[in-house]
DRENVOGU-805078 format. One line per 5 residues: number of its first residue (from 1); their letters; for each residue y, z, x of C-alpha. Coordinates in steps of 0.02 Angstrom, whole numbers, padded with zeros to 5 digits. Layout:
BEGIN
NUM) A) Y Z X; ...
This chain:
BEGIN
1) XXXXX) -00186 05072 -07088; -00324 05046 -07206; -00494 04969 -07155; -00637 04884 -07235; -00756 04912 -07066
6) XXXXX) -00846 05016 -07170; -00897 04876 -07282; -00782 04955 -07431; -00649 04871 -07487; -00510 05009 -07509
11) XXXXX) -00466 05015 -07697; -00278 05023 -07786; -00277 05212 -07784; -00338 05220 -07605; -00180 05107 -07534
16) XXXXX) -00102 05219 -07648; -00168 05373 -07585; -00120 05313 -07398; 00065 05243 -07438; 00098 05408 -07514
21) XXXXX) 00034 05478 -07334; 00171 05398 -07253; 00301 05481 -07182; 00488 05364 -07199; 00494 05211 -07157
26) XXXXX) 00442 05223 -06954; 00550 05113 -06827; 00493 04934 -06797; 00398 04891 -06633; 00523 04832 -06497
31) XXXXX) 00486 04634 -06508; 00523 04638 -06698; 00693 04761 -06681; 00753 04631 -06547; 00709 04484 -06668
36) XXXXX) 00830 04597 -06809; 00942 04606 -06683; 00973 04435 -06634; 00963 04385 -06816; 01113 04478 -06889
41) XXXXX) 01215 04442 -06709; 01208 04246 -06738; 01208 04273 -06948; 01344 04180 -07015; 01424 04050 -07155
46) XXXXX) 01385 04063 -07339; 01306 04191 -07420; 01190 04079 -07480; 01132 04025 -07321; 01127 04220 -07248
51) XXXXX) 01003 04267 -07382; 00893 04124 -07384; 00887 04151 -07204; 00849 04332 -07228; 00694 04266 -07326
56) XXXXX) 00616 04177 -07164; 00680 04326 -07041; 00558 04451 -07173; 00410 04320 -07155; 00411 04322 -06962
61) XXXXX) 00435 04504 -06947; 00283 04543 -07086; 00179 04358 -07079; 00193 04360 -07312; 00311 04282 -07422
66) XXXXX) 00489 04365 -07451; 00598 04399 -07567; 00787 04413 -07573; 00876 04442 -07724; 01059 04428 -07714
71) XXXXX) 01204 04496 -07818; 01253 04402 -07975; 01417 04313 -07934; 01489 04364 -08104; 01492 04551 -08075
76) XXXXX) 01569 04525 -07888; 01766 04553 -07888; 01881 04468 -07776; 01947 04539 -07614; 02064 04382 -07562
81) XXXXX) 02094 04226 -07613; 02194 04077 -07516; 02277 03900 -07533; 02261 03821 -07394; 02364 03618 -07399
86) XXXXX) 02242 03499 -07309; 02364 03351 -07377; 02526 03326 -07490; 02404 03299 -07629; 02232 03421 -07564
91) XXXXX) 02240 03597 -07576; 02091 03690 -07524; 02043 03864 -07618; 01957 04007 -07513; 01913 04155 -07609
96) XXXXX) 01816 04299 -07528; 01715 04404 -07636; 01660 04589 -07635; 01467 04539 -07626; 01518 04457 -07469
101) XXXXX) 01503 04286 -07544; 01653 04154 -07501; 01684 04015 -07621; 01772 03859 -07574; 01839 03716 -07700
106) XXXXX) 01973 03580 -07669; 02127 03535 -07786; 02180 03341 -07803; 02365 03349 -07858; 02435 03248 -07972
111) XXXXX) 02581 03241 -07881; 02638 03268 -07708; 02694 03461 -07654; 02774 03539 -07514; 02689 03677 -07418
116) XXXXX) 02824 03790 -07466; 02752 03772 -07659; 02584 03799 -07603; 02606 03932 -07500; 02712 04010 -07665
121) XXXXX) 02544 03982 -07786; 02439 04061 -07654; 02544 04213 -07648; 02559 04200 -07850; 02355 04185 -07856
126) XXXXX) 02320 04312 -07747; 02425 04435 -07849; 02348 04381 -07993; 02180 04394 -07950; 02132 04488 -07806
131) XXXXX) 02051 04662 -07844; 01993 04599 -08019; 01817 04529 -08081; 01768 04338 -08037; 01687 04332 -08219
136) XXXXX) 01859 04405 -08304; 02010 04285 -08290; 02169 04373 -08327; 02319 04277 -08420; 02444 04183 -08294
141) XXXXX) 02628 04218 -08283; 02730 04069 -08283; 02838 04063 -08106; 02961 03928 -08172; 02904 03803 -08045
146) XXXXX) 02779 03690 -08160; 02694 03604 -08001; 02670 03791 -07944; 02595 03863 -08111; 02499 03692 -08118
151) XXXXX) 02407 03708 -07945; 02393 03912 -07992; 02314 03873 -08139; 02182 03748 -08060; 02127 03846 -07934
156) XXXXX) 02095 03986 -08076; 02007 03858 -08157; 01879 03840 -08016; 01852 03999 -07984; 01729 03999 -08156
161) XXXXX) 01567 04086 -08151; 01464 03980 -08246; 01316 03944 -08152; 01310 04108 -08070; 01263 04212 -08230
166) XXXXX) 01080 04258 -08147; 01050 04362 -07982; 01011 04215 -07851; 00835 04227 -07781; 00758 04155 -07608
171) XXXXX) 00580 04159 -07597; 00526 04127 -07413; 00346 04104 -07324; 00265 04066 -07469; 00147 03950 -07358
176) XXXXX) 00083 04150 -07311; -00006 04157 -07467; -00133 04007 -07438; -00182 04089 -07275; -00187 04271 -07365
181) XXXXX) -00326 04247 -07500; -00498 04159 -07498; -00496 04108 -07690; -00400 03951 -07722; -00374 04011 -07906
186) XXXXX) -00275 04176 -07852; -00178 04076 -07740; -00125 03956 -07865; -00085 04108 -07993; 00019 04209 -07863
191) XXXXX) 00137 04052 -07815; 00138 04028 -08011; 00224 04179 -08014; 00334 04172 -07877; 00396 04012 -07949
196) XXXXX) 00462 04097 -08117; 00655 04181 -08036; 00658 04281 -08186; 00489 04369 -08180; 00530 04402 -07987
201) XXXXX) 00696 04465 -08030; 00617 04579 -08158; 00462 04622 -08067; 00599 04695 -07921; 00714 04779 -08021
206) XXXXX) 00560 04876 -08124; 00492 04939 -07952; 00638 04991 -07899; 00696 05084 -08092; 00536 05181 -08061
211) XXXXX) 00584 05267 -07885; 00459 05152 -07789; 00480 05064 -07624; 00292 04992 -07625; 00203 04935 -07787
216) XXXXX) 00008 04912 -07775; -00107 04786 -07879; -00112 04849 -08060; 00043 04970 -08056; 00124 04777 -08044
221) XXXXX) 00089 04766 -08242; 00060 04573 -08198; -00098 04501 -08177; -00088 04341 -08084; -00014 04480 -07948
226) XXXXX) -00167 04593 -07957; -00215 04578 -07794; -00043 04581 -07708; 00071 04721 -07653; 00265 04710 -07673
231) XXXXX) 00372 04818 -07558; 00540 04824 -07575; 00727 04895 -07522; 00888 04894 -07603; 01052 04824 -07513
236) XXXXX) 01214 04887 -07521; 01393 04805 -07485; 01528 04899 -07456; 01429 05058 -07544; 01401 04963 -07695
241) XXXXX) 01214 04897 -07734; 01239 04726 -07716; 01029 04647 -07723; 00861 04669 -07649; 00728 04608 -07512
246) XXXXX) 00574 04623 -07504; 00398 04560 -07474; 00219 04489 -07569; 00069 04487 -07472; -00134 04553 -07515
251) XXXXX) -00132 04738 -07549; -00214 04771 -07375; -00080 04740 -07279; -00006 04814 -07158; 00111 04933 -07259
256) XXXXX) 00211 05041 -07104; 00250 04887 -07031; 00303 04810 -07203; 00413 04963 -07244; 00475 04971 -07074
261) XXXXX) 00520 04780 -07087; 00612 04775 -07261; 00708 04966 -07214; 00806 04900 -07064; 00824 04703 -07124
266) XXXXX) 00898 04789 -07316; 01006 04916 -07210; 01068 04780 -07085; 01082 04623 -07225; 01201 04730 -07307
271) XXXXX) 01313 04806 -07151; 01322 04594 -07111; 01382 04567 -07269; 01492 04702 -07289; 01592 04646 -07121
276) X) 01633 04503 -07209
């Protein structure tokens, strides 16, 4: 780990020159595996919930703010979808997605139907739409049962991805970044940044186009982040890249336990989420 006892504040090229020295990402330390551990045993409801979670689980393994980009909801495609009658007149739509996302929506009826017509639009809907793209709708059949093709059509209806255009960001411990610089200014600048979801979003995916797991001060290309490092890890669901983690902190931290941190929470985030 780099060192100022010399009285020298290591430069860019110099965090650079040691990151390079690094072998893979090492294991974490026992404590911080067991926190992992317990983490991804009790991990469970939305996806939304998972990944903001994720967020905090980076910033108390690696004491900066985190980062977790998740897929874009558009581009996910559906693995089941379900109609589930919580009344004669309530229907409640489940749909399970490949980014390991579940959406739920409920269906007011006009009129009254009997389970035997919603359990026929459920099997109609997921014939319809499982295995195809939550952004593409495809064109309903007509089943000869109006009510049926009514609550079919509905439940299509609320399965639109407007909204969910944009990869979903969660920015935890940004608290970290009072406590990691001296100047009030910088702070200021870097939670600036971290505000703006698209210039995270783009700031990931840029370090990530260029084969790099750890980005250092200038090679950021944005200075309000000049004296931060980004290091960061793909996820995958289901062998698919489905988003990101990562973490923001000064550029002397500590990087093996950073990369250690980010490798198993990335590799474990997505084996959660690709359990379903």
């Amino acid at each position: 780990q780099p060192h100022t006892s010399a009285g020298r504040i290591p430069t860019d090229k110099g965090y650079r020159f040691f990151v390079d020295t690094l072998a893979s990402p090492g294991p974490l330390d026992s404590a911080r595996a067991q926190q992992v551990r317990t983490f991804f045993a009790h991990a469970h409801g939305a996806l939304e919930q998972m990944l903001s979670d994720t967020s905090h689980l980076l910033t108390r393994l690696t004491h900066h703010a985190a980062l977790v980009v998740g897929p874009a909801t558009e581009q996910a495609t559906i693995r089941s979808v379900q109609l589930v009658a919580l009344s004669s007149r309530i229907v409640l739509a489940v749909t399970v997605l490949s980014n390991g996302g579940v959406e739920r929506h409920t269906i007011e009826l006009g009129a009254e139907l009997s389970e035997e017509q919603v359990a026929a639009a459920s099997a109609r809907l997921a014939r319809q739409l499982v295995g195809t793209t939550i952004g593409v709708r495809p064109p309903a059949l007509a089943s000869g049962d109006p009510a049926v093709d009514s609550l079919v059509e509905a439940a299509t209806a609320g399965l639109s991805p407007t909204g969910h255009g944009s990869e979903p960001i969660y920015v935890g411990g940004v608290a970290r970044m009072a406590e990691a610089f001296d100047a009030v200014e910088t702070v200021r600048s870097v939670l600036r940044t971290l505000e703006e979801q698209y210039v995270v979003v783009s700031l990931v995916r840029d370090i990530l186009d260029r084969g790099l797991s750890v980005a250092i001060g200038s090679e950021l290309g944005l200075e309000p982040l000049a004296s931060c490092s980004v290091v960061v890890a793909p996820f995958e669901v289901d062998g698919e890249p489905a988003g990101s983690i990562g973490v923001v902190g000064p550029t002397r931290m500590n990087y093996e336990q950073a990369l250690a941190s980010v490798a198993i929470v990335s590799r474990r985030l997505g084996q959660r989420l690709s359990e379903g």
